[in-house]
C-alpha positions in Angstrom: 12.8 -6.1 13.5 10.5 -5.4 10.7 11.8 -7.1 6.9 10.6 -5.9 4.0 11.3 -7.8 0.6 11.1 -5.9 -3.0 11.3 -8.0 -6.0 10.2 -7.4 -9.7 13.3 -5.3 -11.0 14.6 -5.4 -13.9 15.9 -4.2 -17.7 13.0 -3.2 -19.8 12.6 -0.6 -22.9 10.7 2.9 -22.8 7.1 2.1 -23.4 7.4 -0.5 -21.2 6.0 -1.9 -18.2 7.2 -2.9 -14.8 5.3 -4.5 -11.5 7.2 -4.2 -8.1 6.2 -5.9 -5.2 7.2 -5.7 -1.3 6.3 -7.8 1.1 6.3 -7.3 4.4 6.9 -9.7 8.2 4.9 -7.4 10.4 1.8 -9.1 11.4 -0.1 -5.3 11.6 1.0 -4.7 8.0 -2.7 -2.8 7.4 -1.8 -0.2 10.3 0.9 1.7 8.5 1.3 3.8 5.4 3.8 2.8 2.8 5.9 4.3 0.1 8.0 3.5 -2.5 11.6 5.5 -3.3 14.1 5.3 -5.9 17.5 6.2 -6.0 19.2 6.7 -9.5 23.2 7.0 -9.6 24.7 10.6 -7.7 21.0 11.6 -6.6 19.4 11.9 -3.3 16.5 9.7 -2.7 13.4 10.7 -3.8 9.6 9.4 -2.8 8.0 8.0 -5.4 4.6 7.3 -3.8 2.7 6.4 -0.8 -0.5 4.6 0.0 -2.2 5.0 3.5 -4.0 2.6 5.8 -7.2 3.9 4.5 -5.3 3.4 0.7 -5.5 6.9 0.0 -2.5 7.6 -2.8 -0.3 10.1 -3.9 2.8 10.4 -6.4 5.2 12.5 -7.2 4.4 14.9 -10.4 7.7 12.7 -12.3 5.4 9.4 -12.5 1.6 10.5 -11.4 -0.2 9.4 -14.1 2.1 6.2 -15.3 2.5 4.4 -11.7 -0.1 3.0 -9.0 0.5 2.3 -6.0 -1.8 -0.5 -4.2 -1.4 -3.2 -1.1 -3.0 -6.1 -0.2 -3.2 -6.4 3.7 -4.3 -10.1 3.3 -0.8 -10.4 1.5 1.1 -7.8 3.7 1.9 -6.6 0.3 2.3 -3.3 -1.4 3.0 -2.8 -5.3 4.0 -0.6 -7.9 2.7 -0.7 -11.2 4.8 1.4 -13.3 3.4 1.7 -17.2 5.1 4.2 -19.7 8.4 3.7 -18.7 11.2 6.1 -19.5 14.9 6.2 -18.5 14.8 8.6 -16.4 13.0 5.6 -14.2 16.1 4.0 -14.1 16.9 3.7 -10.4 17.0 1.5 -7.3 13.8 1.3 -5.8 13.2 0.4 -2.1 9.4 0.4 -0.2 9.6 2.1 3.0 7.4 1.3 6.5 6.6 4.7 7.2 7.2 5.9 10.7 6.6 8.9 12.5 8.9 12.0 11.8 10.2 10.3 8.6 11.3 6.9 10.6 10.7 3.5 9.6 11.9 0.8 7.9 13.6 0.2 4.3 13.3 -3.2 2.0 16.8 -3.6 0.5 15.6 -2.4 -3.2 15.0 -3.7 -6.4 17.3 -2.5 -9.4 14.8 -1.1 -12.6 16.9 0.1 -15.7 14.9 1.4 -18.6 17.0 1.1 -21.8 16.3 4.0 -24.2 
């Protein structure tokens, strides 16, 4: 069973800035993409971003431009800077293992509420 820990949530205002992290128990962290999600209130899921073994990115149009995505394979680690915050980025966010076929395994997320 593969755990995955998020931390780095919290209440900040609009212009501000926010660092997630998720760490993860797999000892072959480095041979799997990752992703981060949110989840705001009565809306589906939605991907945020992923990084790829070979750390090649990509966001959603919402927060390209704002967020990074970056891991640390040393660290079995994977982050989220998000900059420019808005409250619309108010959500639960979880980091994902990404399987094949849209398996994998969830962290248990990490509350972010951006006060307007």
């Amino acid at each position: 069973q593969v755990q995955l820990v998020e931390s780095g949530g919290g209440l900040v205002q609009a212009g501000g800035s926010l660092t997630l992290s998720c760490v993860a128990s797999r000892i072959n962290f480095s041979f799997y993409t990752m992703g981060w999600y949110r989840q705001a209130p009565g809306k589906q899921r939605e991907l945020v971003a992923t990084i790829t073994t070979g750390a090649r990115t990509s966001y959603s149009d919402s927060v390209k431009g704002r967020f990074t995505i970056s891991r640390d394979n040393a660290k079995k680690k994977v982050s989220l800077q998000m900059n420019s915050l808005k409250p619309e980025d108010t959500a639960a966010y979880y980091c994902k293992e990404e399987g094949p076929r849209g398996s994998g395994y969830w962290g248990q997320g990490t509350q972010v509420t951006v006060a307007s």
